[in-house]
Residue, then its C-alpha position, 0 to 999 in steps of 0.5 A: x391337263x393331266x389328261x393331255x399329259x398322259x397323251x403326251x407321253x403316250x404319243x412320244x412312246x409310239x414315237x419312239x416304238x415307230x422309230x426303233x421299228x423302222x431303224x429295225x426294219x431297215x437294219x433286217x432289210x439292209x442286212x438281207x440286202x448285204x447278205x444277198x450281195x455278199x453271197x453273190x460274191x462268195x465262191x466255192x469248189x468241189x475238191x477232186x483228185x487229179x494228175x499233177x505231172x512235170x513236163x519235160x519239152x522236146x522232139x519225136x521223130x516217127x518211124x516205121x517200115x516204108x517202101x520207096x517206089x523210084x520213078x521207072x521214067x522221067x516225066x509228070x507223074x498222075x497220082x492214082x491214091x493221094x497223099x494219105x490214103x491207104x493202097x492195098x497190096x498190088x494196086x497203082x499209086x500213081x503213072x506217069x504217061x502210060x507207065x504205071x507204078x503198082x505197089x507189093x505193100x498194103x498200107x498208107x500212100x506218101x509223097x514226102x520223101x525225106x531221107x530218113x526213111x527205114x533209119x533205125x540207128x538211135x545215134x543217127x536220129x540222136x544227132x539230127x538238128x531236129x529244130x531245124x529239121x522241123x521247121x524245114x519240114x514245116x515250109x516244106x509242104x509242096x509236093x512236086x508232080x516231077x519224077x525223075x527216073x530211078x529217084x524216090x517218088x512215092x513211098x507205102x507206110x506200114x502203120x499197122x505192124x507197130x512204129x516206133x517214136x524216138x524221144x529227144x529230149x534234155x539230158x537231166x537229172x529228171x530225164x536220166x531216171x527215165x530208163x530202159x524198161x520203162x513205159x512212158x507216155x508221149x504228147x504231141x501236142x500239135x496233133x493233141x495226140x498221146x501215145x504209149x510206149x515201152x523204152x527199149x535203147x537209150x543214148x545220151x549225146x555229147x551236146x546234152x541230149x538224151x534220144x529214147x527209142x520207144x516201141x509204140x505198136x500199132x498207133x493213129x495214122x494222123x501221126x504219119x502225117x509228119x515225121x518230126x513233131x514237138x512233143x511233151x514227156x511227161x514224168x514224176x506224175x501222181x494222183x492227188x487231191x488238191x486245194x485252190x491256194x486261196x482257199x487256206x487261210x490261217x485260223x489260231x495258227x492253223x492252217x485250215x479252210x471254210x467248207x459248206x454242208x447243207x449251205x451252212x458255213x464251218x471251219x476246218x483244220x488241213x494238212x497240205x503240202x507245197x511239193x508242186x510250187x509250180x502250180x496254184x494248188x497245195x496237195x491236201x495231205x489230210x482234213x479233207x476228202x474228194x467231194x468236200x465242198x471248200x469256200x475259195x473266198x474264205x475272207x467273205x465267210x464266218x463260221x456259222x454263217x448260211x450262204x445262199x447260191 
């Protein structure tokens, strides 16, 4: 009896050892499994500088010498050099019958003719309705092969000497700071095309517009595909290094960030700003520096912790 009393309790102690090793093993196997699924939903990002910038919306309107030909005749002109294509000095740009056009100009071919070329005057272009005059041009794409005697049919862009782009833009408190003298970029965003230029004439209008003549030099030809085009003006541009706002949290009642090195998890404080409210990044003023590698799900982490991409 003692015998089958010790094999008793010797049974239920392997029992009980069997249970506490299986309920261990399904906690080491459970938690790998939570571990793995946590990690897969646990995202981060390398911190880099950038440009932040406010954008002021407005018109440009593109301008450089241009040499009109008026038809010598009335009739339905041939063209000799399409529309866009360069002529070199000398050469026909188009006839109509047997009288041919030649050109004393090298320089890009155009059949737009809209009235405003060789306009120089900053108050002319300052008080054009430019929203209409950009959307006329927009339906206004056919080009007709009747040319009437002694009216412009044809004209020879000069890009190679330097253009010049007027900015219209609101007159505001940002825009009147941006002067004489300076260089500003210019973005015309329907070309994805950005050009650099040094303002040389400002003029404010009435009706609250502030127009900038800007000397571009020489520039890519696609700009004088059109004479009026929406463009962005950048401005109170700066380079900084920028954290994703989901990333901060508060920890003690400090703001800081879970950051990774060598796959493991730490804490650390940070000192950002909120100067662009506008955009869905604070400015790191200091704790961080380019490269760090930041938790942006810090609600996912523990200090400590090894995560596993």
């Amino acid at each position: 009896m003692k015998q089958n009393a010790f094999f008793s309790k010797q049974n239920r102690a392997v029992k009980v050892l069997l249970v506490l090793m299986a309920i261990w093993m399904l906690w080491f196997v459970g938690s790998a499994i939570v571990g793995q699924v946590r990690d897969a939903f646990v995202q981060s990002a390398e911190l880099h500088y950038t440009t932040m910038e406010q954008v002021e919306t407005g018109y440009g309107v593109v301008i450089t010498t241009e040499h009109i030909l008026n038809a010598a005749l009335d009739g339905t002109a041939e063209r000799v050099i399409a529309e866009g294509e360069r002529v070199r000095k000398g050469n026909a740009v188009y006839r109509i019958g047997e009288e041919y056009q030649y050109t004393n100009f090298s320089g890009r071919v155009s059949y737009n003719i809209d009235g405003l070329e060789n306009v120089s005057d900053i108050g002319v272009i300052a008080n054009l309705d430019l929203k209409n005059y950009y959307n006329a041009q927009q339906k206004k794409n056919k080009q007709t092969n009747t040319a009437v005697l002694g009216e412009p049919y044809a004209k020879v862009q000069e890009t190679m000497n330097g253009s010049s782009v007027y900015v219209v833009v609101p007159n505001t408190n940002q825009t009147a700071e941006i002067g004489i003298g300076l260089t500003v970029r210019v973005r015309f965003t329907e070309i994805d095309e950005t050009v650099k230029g040094e303002i040389v004439e400002v003029l404010n209008t009435d009706d609250g517009k502030r127009c900038m003549k800007l000397n571009v030099g020489l520039t890519n030809e696609v700009l004088f595909q059109h004479r009026v085009y929406q463009i962005e003006l950048p401005y109170n541009s700066e380079r900084v290094l920028v954290l994703p706002k989901q990333a901060l949290i508060k920890r003690h009642g400090a703001n800081g960030v879970y950051y990774l090195h060598k796959g493991f998890v730490f804490w650390k404080e940070v000192t950002v700003s909120d100067r662009w409210l506008d955009q869905d990044v604070f400015v790191v003023e200091s704790g961080l520096e380019e490269g760090d590698i930041i938790v942006t799900t810090p609600r996912l982490v523990r200090e400590g912790e090894n995560i596993k991409f």
